[in-house]
Structure formats: C-alpha cells, structure tokens
C-alpha positions as CSV (number, residue, x, y, z in Angstrom):
1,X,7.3,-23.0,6.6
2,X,10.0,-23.2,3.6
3,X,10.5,-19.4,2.3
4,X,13.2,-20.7,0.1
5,X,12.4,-21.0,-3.5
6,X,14.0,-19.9,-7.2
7,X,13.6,-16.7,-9.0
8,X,14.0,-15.4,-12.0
9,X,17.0,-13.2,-12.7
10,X,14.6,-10.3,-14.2
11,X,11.8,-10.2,-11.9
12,X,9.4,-7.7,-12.7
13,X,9.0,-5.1,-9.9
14,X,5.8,-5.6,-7.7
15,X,3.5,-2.4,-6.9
16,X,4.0,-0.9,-3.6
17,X,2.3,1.9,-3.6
18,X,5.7,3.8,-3.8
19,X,7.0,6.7,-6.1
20,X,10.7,6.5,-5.5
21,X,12.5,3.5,-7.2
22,X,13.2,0.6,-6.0
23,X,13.6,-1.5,-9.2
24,X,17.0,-1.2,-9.4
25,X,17.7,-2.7,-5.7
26,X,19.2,-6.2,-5.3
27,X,16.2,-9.2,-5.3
28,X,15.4,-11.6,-2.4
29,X,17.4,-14.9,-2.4
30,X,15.7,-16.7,0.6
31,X,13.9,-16.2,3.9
32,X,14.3,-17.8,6.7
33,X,10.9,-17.8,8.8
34,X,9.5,-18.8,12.7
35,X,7.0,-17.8,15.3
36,X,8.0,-14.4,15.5
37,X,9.2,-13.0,12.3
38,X,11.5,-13.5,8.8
39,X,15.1,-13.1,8.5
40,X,15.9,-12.1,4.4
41,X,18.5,-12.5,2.4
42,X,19.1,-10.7,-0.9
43,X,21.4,-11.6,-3.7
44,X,23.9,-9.2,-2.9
45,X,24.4,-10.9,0.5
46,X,22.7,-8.5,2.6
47,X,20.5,-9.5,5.6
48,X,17.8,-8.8,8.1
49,X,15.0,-9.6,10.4
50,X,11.7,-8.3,10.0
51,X,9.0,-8.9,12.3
52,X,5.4,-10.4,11.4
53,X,3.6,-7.1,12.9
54,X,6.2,-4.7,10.3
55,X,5.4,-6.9,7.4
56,X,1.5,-6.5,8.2
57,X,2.0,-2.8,9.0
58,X,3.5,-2.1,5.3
59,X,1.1,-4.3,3.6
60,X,0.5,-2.7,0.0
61,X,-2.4,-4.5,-1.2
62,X,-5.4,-2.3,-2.0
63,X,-6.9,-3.1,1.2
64,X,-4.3,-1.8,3.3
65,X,-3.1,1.4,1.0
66,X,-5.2,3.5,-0.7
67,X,-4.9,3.3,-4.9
68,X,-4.8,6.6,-5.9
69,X,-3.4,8.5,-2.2
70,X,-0.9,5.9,-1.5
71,X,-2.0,6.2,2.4
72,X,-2.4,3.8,5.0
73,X,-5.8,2.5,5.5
74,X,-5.3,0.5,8.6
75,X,-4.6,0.4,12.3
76,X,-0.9,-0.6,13.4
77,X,-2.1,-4.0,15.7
78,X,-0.8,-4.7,18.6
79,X,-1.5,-8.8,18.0
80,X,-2.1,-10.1,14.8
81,X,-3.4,-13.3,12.6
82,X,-0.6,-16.1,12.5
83,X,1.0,-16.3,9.3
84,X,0.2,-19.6,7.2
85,X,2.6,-19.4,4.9
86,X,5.3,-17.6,3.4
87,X,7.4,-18.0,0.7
88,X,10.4,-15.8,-1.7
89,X,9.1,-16.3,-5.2
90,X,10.4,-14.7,-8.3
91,X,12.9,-12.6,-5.9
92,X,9.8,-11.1,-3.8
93,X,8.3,-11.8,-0.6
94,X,5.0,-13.7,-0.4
95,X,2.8,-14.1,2.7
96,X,-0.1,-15.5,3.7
97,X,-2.1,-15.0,7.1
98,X,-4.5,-17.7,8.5
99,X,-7.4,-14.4,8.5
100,X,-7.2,-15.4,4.5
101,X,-5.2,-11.8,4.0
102,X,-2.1,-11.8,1.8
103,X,0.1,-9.5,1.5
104,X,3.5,-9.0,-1.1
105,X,6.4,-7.3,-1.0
106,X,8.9,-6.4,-3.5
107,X,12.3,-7.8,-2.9
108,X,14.1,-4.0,-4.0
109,X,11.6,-2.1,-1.7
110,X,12.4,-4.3,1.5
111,X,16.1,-3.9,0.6
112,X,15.7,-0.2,0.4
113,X,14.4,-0.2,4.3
114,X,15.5,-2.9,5.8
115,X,16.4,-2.0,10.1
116,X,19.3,0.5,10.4
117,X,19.0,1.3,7.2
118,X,18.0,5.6,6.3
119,X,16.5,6.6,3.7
120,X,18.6,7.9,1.1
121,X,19.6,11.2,1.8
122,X,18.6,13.4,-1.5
123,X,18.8,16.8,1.0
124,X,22.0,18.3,1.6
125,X,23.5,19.2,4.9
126,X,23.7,23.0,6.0
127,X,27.6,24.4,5.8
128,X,28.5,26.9,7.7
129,X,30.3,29.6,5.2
130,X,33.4,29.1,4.7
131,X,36.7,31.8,4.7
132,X,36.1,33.8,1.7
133,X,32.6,32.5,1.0
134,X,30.9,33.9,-2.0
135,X,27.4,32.6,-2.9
136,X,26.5,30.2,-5.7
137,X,25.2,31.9,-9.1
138,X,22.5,30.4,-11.4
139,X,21.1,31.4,-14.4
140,X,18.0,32.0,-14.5
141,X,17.0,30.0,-17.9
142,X,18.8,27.1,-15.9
143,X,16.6,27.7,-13.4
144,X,13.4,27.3,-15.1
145,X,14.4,25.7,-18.5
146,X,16.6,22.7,-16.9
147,X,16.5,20.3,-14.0
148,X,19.8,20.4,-13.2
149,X,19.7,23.9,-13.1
150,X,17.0,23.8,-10.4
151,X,18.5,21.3,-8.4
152,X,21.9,23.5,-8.2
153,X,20.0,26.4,-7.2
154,X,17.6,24.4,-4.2
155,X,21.0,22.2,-3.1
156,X,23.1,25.9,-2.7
157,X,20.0,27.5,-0.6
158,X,20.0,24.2,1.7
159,X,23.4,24.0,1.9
160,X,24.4,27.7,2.2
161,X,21.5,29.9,3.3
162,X,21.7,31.7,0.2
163,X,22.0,31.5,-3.7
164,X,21.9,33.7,-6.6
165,X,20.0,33.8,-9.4
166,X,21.5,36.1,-12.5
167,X,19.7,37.4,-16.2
168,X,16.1,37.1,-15.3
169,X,13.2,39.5,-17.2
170,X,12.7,42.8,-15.6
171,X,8.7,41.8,-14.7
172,X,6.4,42.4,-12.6
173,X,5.6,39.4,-10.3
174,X,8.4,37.3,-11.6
175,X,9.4,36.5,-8.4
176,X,6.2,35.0,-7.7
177,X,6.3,33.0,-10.6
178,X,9.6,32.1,-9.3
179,X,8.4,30.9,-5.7
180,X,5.3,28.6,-7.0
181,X,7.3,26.6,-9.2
182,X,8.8,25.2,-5.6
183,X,5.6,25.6,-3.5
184,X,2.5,28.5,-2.1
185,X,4.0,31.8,-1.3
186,X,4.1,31.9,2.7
187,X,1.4,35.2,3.4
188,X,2.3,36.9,6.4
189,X,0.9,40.6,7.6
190,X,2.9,42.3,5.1
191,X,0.9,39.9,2.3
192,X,1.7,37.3,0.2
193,X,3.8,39.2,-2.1
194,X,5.5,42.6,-0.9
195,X,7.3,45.7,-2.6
196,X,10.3,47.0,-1.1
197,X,11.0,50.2,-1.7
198,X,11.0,53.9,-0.3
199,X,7.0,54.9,0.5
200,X,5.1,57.6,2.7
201,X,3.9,56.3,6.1
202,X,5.8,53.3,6.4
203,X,4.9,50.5,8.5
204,X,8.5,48.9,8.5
205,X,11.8,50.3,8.4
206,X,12.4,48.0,5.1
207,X,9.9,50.6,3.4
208,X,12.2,53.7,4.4
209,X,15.7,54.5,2.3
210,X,17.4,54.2,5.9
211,X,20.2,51.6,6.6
212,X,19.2,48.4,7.7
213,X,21.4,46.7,10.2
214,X,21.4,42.9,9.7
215,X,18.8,40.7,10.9
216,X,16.4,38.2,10.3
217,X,12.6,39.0,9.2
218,X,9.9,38.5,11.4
219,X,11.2,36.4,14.5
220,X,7.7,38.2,16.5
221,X,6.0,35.0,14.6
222,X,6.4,31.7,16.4
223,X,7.0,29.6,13.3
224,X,9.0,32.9,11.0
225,X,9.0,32.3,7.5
226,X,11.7,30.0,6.2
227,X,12.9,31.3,3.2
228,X,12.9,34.9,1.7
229,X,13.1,35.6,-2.1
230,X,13.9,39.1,-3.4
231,X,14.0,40.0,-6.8
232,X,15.5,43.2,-8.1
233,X,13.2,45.4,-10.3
234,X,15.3,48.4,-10.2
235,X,18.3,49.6,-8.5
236,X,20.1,53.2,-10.0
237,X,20.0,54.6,-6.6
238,X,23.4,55.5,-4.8
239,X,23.9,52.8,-1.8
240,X,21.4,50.1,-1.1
241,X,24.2,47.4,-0.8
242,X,23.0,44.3,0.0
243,X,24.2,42.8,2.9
244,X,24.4,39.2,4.5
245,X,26.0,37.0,7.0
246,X,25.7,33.7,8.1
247,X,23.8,33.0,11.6
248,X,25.6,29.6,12.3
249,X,29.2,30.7,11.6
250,X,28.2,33.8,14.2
251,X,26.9,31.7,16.3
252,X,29.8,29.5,16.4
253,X,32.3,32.1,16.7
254,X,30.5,33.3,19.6
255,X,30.5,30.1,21.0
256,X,34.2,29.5,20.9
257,X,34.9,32.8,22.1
258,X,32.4,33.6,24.7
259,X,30.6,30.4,25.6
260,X,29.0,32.4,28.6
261,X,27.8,34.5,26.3
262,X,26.7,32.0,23.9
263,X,24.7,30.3,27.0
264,X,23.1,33.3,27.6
265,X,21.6,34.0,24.3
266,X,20.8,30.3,23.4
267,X,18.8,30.4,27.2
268,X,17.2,33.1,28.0
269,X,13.9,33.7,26.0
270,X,13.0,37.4,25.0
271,X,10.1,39.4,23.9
272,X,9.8,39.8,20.1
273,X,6.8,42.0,18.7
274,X,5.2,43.8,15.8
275,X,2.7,46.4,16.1
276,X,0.1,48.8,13.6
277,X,-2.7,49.9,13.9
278,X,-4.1,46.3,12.7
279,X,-1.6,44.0,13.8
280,X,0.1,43.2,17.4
281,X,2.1,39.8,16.8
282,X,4.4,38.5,19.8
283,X,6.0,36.1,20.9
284,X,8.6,34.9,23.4
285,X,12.1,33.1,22.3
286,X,15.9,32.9,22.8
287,X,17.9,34.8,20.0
288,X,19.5,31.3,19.4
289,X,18.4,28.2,19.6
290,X,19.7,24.7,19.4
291,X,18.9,20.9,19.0
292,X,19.3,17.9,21.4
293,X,22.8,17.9,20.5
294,X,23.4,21.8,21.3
295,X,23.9,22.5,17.0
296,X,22.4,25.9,16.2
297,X,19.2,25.4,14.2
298,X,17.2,29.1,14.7
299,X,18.6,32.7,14.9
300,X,15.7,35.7,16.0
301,X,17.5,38.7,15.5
302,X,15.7,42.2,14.8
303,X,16.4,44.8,16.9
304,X,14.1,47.0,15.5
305,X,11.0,44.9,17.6
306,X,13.0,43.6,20.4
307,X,10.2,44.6,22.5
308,X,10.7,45.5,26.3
309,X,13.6,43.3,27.9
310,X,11.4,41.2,30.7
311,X,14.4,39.4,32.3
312,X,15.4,39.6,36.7
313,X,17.4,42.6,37.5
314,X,20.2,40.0,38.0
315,X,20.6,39.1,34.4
316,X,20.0,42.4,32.8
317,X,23.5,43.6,32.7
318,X,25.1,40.1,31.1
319,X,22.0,39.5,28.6
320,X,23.0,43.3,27.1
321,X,27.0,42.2,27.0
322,X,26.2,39.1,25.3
323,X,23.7,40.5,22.4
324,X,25.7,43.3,22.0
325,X,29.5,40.6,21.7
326,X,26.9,38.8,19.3
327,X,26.0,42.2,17.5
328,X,29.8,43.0,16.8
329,X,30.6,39.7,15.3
330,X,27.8,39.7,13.1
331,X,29.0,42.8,11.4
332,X,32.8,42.0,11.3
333,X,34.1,41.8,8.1
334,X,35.0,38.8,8.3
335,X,31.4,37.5,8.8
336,X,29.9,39.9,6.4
337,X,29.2,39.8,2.6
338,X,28.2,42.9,1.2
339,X,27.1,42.8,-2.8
340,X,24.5,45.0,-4.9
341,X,21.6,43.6,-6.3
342,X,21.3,44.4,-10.4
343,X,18.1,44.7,-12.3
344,X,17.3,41.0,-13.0
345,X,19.1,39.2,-9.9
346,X,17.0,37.5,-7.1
347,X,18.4,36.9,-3.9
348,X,16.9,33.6,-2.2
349,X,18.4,33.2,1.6
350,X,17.3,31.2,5.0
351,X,15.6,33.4,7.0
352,X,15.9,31.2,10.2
353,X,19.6,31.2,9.6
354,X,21.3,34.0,7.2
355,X,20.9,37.3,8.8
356,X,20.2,40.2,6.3
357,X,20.4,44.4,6.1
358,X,21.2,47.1,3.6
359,X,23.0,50.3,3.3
360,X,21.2,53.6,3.4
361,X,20.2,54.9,-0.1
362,X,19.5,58.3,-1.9
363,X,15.9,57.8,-3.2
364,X,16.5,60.9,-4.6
365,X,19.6,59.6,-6.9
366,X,17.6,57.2,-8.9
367,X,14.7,53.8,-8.0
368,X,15.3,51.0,-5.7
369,X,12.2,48.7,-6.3
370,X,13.2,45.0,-5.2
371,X,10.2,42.6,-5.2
372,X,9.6,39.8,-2.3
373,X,8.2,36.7,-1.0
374,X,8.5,33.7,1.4
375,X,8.4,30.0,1.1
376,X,8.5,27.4,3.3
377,X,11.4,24.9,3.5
378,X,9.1,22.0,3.7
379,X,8.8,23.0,0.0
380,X,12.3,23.5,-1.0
381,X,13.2,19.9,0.5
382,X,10.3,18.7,-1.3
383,X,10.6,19.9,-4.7
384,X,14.3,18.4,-4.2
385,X,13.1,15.1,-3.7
386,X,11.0,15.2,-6.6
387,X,13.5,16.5,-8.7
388,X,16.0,13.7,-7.2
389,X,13.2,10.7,-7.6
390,X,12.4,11.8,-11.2
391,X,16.4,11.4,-11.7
C-alpha cells in the first residue's frame, strides 16, 4: 500500500467531530504503512506511528461519532477488519478497511495527538503563595463585560486559591448571577445560596458575630465543595476582617519543619461531622492528603466538627502535637492575609486548598451581610477551556 501522494498547500480542514482547532496545525506529507500500523509524517517534519486499532478507535465518520453529541458510538475492538488501502491525500489521512468502512482523518487533528504528545495545557498550575502575596483584583465589568477579564479572574483562582473581584452592584443574588455564568451552584445543607450574617438560633458558627479561626468549609462531606464565592452586601460593622491562608504553603512549611508531623496528619484519618436536628453528615479523612507523588492536593480543617478523636491510645498524644504545630503555622503572620471585604467586593477562593476565618464583629456597630455560594472546579477548568478554544 503507497500512502504517499500530493497535497494541496490550503487543504480544507476535514470534520472530526472536534470543537478545539486544529486547522492551524501542520498537514500530512506522507505515510508509511504495513501489517500492523502507519508511521506519519507532517510537513513540519514531525513523525509517528499509529496503530490500525487507534485509527479505527477515533474514526469520525457519522457511524462511529454521533453528529450532534460528538460521542463515540462504538466498541474499542480487540481485532479488527484488515485495512485495504490507505493513502495521504490533500494533506489528510485516508483509509479504507476490507469490511467496506472508511474512515478520514484530518492531517492537523492527528498532529495535535500524535503518541507522547498532551493536550495543550489551557489550565494553569496551582502556586503556592509567594512572600508577600497579595491576591489578584478584577473588575467586575471585566468580569462580565470582557473575555479577557474572565479568563484573568478563573486563571488567578486556579493558580492562587483565591481572586478578587472589585465595583460590583450592591444586589441581591448577584453572586448567584456571578457563579452560573461559570457553572450550577453546588447545594449543600446550608442550600444553594446562603446568607452570612448574625441571626437567632444559629446552626453554624458562620451565622454568629464570633471570631472564626481559619478553616476550610464542610470537610464532614466526602467530596467538600470546591470553590466558595462570597459577595459583600454590607459591611459598617467594627471587625469582621477577612482572613486567609494558603493550605499548600502550610502544608509545606510543616513538612520541612516537622516531617513527623507532617506524616502524621497526611496518615492518619479522622472523624469529621455535622449535626442539626435534620442533618448528621460524616465522614472519615486525614487533615491532609496527597497524590502518588506525595504533593498536597486536599486540606480538612474545621475544628469546630472535628468530631470525637477515634485513634489507639498510642497515637493520641503525637496526632494532638502535630494538629496543633499545624494550627500555629496556619495563623503565623507570615502565612496569613487579613483584608476587609467592602460593599461590592466578592471573594472567590479554593475551599480544598485556601483555609478561611474572620475576626469577631460588633453586630451592634453597624450590618455585616456577605452573600455565598459554591461551585465546582470541574466548572471553573471548563469554562477556561471554552474561553481558551473560542480564543
């Protein structure tokens, strides 16, 4: 079989059931084919080997990939129909199997994943804060008026843990109007949507004027929300500072200067819970957690429903002295940012990740009314990549 052949130096893109581009990628030159697969090579002198049963796999024709859903249709199989022919036409890839299927493939989209190739990487990488850290600002007619705007504002919460946003309207339910232009709010037991302020028979600390030590929200849930939004309605009250540090830099600080310590925390599960009268939600975890390769990806820490310490008489003693080493760094200066929220400013942070509290306030001085809800970061990554493919 002779894959070799001409092609026109503006070939017209193929469909491949695909919504990123690929147009712009370098066009086949040849192919070089036999019993067991293809080896390509484009005009920009790149090459690679592709297998018969990888080409069949991503077969694009309306028989393998639904039209409208752009999903597979078919089975991966383990042995396939021989190939009759296959040719590089027009700078794309041509095949025919002896079952009478053919299949095509654009020259720009097998560049784009060839083997040992990744997909481009529109999602930035989480930064631990550095010395002096001080949160990105965005406006918040950037935000909603301008996709660069948006883009700063999802790249900083990725990156950081937390953003900013400045000069919004003082309404009601803004930030939900906010949240669904990246995704569904996250509903949890405290609802979709939640008020935080000062109220009679609180069923959280958050709806008191007391001081909240740092933590993250709801680590009692196996999967805890993602990302918290909270946007300031009113705040004339004396105190209420907002404050924030980040979990990884902790985390690594700890590590470096207590690895027992950091062991400890990272291996021992604990019991989390919430419970009201209508809710009881548990669950068992380590206060840190890490990937395969030992990076901190998770931080539980509330100690308001830490519930009962289950752990062998042995360890008892050591788990306390690490929490508590963990407890002091978090609140070092160094580690802490400490800002207050004005009328119009939203806070967005990683709840998995950025730790969170408050000073106490005088409801008596003046209101603190701060509106909030969750998202997921499945959302944020995917509104990015939207945002980054219509680029």
């Amino acid at each position: 079989m002779d894959a070799a052949a001409p092609h026109a130096a503006t070939a017209k893109p193929l469909e491949m059931h695909e919504l990123a581009p690929y147009a712009e990628a370098p066009r086949l030159r040849d192919g070089r084919p036999d019993e067991a697969g293809i080896t390509l090579a484009w005009e920009d002198g790149e090459q690679a080997r592709l297998p018969w049963l990888w080409l069949r796999d991503h077969c694009a024709c309306d028989a393998c990939r639904h039209a409208q859903t752009r999903e597979r249709l078919v089975l991966p199989l383990a042995a396939i129909a021989r190939l009759r022919e296959a040719r590089v036409e027009a700078g794309h890839l041509h095949l025919a199997w002896q079952d009478g299927h053919q299949s095509r493939f654009d020259g720009g989209w097998l560049h784009q994943r060839r083997p040992g190739v990744e997909a481009p990487a529109a999602l930035p990488a989480p930064r631990p804060w550095p010395e002096g850290f001080r949160p990105e600002r965005v406006d918040h007619a950037d935000f909603t008026g301008h996709v660069e705007g948006e883009r700063a504002w999802l790249e900083a919460l990725l990156r950081d843990g937390l953003v900013l946003l400045e000069q919004g309207p003082l309404a009601d339910e803004e930030v939900s109007r906010l949240a669904t232009r990246i995704g569904p709010l996250r509903p949890t037991n405290f609802g979709a949507r939640f008020d935080v302020r000062s109220k009679p028979n609180p069923n959280n600390a958050a709806y008191t004027a007391i001081g909240l030590a740092l933590h993250t929200d709801l680590p009692n849930w196996r999967q805890p929300p993602d990302i918290q939004l909270l946007y300031c309605l009113e705040n004339d009250a004396e105190g209420g500072e907002s404050l924030f540090a980040d979990g990884y830099r902790v985390a690594e600080a700890l590590r470096r200067e207590d690895p027992e310590a950091f062991r400890l925390l990272s291996e021992t599960p604990i019991d989390f819970r919430f419970q009201d009268e209508e809710q009881d939600i548990a669950v068992r975890a380590p206060i840190l957690a890490c990937d395969a390769e030992g990076r901190v990806v998770e931080v539980r820490f509330n100690n308001w429903i830490r519930d009962t310490l289950r752990l062998p008489a042995e360890t008892l003693e050591a788990w306390y002295a690490a929490y508590h080493r963990f407890w002091a760094l978090l609140h070092e200066p160094r580690h802490r940012l400490e800002f207050s929220l004005a009328p119009g400013e939203m806070v967005a942070f990683d709840n998995r990740r950025v730790l969170h509290g408050r000073g106490a306030f005088d409801p008596d001085s003046g209101r603190r009314h701060l509106q909030g809800t969750y998202l997921d970061r499945d959302m944020l990554e995917s509104r990015l990549r939207v945002l980054a493919r219509e680029a």
